[in-house]
N, C-alpha and C positions, 0 to 999 in steps of 0.2 A: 840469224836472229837480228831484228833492226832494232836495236836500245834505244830505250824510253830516258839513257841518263839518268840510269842507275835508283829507278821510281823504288826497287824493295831493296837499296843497301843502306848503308850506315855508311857514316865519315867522321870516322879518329880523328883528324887533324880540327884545328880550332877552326867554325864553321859559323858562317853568318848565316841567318833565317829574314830572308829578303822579301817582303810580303808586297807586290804593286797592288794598287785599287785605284780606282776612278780618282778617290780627292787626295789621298797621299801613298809613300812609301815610307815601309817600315822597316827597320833592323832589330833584331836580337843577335845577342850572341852566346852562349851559356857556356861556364863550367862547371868541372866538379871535383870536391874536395875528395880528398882519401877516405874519409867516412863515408863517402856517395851522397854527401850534401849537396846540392846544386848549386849556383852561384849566375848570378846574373851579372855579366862581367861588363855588357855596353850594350844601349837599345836608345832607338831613335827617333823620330818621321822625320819627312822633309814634306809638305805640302802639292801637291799638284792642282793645275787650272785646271778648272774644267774643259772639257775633250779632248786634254791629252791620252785621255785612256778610257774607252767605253766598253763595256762588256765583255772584259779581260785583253781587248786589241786594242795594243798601241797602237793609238795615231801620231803622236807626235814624239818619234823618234829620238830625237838627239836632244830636245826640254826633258826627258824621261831618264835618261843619261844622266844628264848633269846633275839633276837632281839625285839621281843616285848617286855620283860623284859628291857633291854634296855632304850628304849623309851619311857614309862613310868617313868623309874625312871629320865633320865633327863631332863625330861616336869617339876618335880614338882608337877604334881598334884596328891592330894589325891583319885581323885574317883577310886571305884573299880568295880562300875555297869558299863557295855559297851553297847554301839550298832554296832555289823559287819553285812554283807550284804555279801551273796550266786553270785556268778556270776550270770547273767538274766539264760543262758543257763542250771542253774541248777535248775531252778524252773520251773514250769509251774502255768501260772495267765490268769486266763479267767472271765470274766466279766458275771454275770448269771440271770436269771430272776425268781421268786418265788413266791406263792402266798402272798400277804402283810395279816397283823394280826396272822402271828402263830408265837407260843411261841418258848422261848429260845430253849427247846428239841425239839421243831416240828423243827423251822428251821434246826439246827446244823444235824438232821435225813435228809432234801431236798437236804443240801449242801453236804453230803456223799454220796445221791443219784444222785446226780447231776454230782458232780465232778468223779464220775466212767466213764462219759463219755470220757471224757478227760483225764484221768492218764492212761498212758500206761503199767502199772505195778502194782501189786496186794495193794491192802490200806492198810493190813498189815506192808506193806515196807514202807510207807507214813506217812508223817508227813504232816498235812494240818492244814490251818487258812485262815478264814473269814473275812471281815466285811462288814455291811451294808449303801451301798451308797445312795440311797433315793427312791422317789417313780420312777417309772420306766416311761419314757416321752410319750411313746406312750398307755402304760396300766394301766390306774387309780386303777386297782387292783390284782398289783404286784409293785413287788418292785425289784430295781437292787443288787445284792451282787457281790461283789471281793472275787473272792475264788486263792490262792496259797498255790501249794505244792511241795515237792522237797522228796529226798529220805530220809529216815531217817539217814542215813550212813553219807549226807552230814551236816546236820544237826548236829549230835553227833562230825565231827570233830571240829565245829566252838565250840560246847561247850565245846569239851577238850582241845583246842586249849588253849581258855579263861582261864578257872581251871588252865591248867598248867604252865600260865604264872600270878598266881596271882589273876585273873581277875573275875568277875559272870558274864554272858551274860544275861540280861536282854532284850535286843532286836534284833531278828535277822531281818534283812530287804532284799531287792533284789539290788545288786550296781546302776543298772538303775533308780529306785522308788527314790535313794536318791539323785542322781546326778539329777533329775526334782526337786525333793525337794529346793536343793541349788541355782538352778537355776531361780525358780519361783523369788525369792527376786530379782534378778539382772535382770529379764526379766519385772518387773514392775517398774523399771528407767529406760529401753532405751525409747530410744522418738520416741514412735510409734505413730503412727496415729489414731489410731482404737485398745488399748491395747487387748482387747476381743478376736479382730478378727483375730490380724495379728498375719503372721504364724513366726516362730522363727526356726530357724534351729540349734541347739546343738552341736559341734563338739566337741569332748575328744578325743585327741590326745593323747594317750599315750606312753610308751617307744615299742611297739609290733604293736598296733592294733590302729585303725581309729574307733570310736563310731558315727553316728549319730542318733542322733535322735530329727526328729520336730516335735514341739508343737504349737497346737493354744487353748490360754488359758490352761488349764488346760486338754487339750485332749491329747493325742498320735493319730499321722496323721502316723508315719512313722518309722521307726527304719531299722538301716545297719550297718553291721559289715564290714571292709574292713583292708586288711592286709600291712597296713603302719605306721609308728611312729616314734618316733624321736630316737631309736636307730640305725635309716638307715642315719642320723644324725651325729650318733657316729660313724657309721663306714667308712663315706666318711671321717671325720677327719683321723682317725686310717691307712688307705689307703695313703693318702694324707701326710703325716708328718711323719708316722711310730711310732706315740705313741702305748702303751699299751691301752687296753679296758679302764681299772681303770682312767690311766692320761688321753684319752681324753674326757673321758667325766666329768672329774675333771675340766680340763681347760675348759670346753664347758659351765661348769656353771658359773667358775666364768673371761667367756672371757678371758684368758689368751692366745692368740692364734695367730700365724703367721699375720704379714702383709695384705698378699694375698689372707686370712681366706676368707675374703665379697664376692669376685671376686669366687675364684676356687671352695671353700665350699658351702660357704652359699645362694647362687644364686642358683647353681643347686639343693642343697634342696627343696631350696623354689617354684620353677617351676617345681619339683613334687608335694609338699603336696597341690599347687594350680590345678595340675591336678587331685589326687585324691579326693580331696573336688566336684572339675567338675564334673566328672563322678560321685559321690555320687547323688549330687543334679541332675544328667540327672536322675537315676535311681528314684528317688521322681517324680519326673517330669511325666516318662511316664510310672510311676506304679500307680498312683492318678491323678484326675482333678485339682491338681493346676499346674502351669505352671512358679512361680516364688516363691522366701522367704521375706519376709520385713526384716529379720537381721540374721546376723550371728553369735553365739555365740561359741567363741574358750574356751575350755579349755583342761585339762590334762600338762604333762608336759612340752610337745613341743609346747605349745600355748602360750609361752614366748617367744620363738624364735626371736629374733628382727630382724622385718621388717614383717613379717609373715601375721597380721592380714592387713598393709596395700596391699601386694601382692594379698590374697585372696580377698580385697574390690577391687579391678582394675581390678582382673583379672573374677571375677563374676559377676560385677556391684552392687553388694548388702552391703548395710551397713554392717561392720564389728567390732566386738569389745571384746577383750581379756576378758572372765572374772574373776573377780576379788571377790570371793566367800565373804570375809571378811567387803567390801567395807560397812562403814556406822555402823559398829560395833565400839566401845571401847578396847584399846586393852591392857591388861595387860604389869605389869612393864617390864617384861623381854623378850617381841616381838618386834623386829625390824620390821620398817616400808617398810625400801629397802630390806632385806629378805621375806617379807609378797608378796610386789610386783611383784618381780622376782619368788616366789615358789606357789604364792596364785593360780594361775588357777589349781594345781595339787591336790589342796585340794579341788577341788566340793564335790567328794562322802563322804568323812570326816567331812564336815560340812554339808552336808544333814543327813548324821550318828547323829553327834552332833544336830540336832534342835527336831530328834524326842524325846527328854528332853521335848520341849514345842509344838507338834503337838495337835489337839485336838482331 
């Protein structure tokens, strides 16, 4: 069997959640108290130029590095086990059916035979990992398995990536698997009706890309990629005022901005990301039988945007609400509560990175 780096285990030892994206890297690192209180013990970014990293492939190598190096050293923390995540589009995960009762080499032999159906490219080049999800609802004998794989090549960069910056990779995972992950915690306090049944619609807005994807319970209903983010954001500032890339979106974080910003800027924003959310949700809509969402959950960078989550609730009629990845944790001496706020939704996939420490 060719391992994925350990995509369905858990890691005991203190674990950092290293999340790369296009415009920066991010750290978490979690613990937890004796009561099974969580504790946010160190979290980070370090910014990235643009094209050092486009659509989860690093291009620029050794800028990528250091800035990891970076950001580890002024988090403070000790750990040097990590867990990063493959972009979804670099893995393939398919859900499989097997006879139940065979042993460790009987199965590991099904899922090699199995997963040929599905890898479009020779298992030589494959790195693959399993686990097993329970007995299978319709056949009392078999049983369901998670099979993902990805190419060996991407695989070998996340782990040189790690090495070169210090680091061991102890867990690699898929960005989508951990961004459900993070969001499970904060999808069992909104104040749903029916927690089980209603459907939760996930938005990660990031500096590039528009992520959805809905969940009921613990299923995948749906998933869409759409090409908006909050760098179109940055450049109606940049346009509008003649800043540089760097300053506006310097002043964007920490609102340092014209007057007129609400009116000229940030209105026309916002009556687009409320139109690509629309069209998202029509595309749910008449791809499945359901025909509405019970909540909305904003994250990524641009799901701080003020005003943003109320737009999107008026302008879809559906509850709306910023998530807030951290929300209900403990947080170490040296995290600010108003930076956790204003940066917390950017950190989904970094804290679903971080809790695979404690998954079972």
């Amino acid at each position: 069997m060719f391992s994925l780096g350990s995509l369905f285990s858990r890691q005991s030892a203190p674990l950092l959640g290293l999340d790369i994206s296009s415009s920066s890297v991010k750290l978490v690192e979690l613990g937890r108290h004796a009561s099974g209180q969580l504790l946010l013990a160190h979290c980070g970014r370090e910014p990235l130029q643009p094209g050092w990293v486009h659509d989860g492939q690093i291009d620029k190598f050794d800028e990528v590095v250091q800035a990891v190096r970076r950001l580890v050293r002024r988090s403070g923390s000790k750990a040097r086990h990590v867990a990063m995540a493959l972009p979804a589009s670099a893995v393939i995960t398919r859900k499989i059916r097997v006879p139940a009762g065979l042993s460790e080499a009987e199965l590991e032999l099904q899922v090699e035979s199995e997963a040929n159906q599905y890898i479009p490219f020779p298992m030589e080049e494959v790195s693959l990992d399993f686990c097993t999800i329970g007995p299978n609802a319709t056949a009392g004998d078999e049983i369901d398995v998670m099979i993902a794989a990805s190419r060996k090549e991407k695989v070998q960069d996340m782990q040189g990536l790690a090495e070169a910056a210090g680091l061991k990779l102890s867990v690699l995972d898929v960005q989508t698997y951990a961004s459900r992950r993070a969001a499970e915690r904060l999808i069992a306090d909104l104040p749903l009706l029916a927690p089980a049944d209603s459907i939760v619609a996930l938005f990660e807005i990031s500096s590039v890309a528009t992520r959805l994807q809905v969940l009921q319970g613990q299923e995948l209903l749906y998933e869409r990629d759409q090409a908006f983010g909050g760098a179109q954001l940055t450049q109606l500032i940049v346009r509008q005022y003649g800043f540089s890339l760097d300053e506006a979106e310097s002043r964007k974080r920490s609102g340092d901005l014209p007057d007129d910003y609400p009116v000229s800027v940030l209105q026309p924003f916002l009556a687009s990301a409320a139109q690509e959310v629309g069209r998202a949700l029509q595309f749910f809509f008449t791809s499945t039988p359901h025909s509405q969402v019970d909540h909305i959950l904003l994250a990524g960078g641009a799901a701080a945007v003020p005003g943003l989550a109320a737009v999107l609730g008026e302008q879809t009629g559906f509850a709306c609400t910023v998530a807030q990845p951290f929300q209900g944790m403990d947080l170490g001496d040296r995290l600010a509560d108003d930076r956790l706020a204003r940066e917390g939704p950017s950190y989904l996939p970094a804290c679903g990175l971080a809790l695979r420490r404690f998954a079972a």
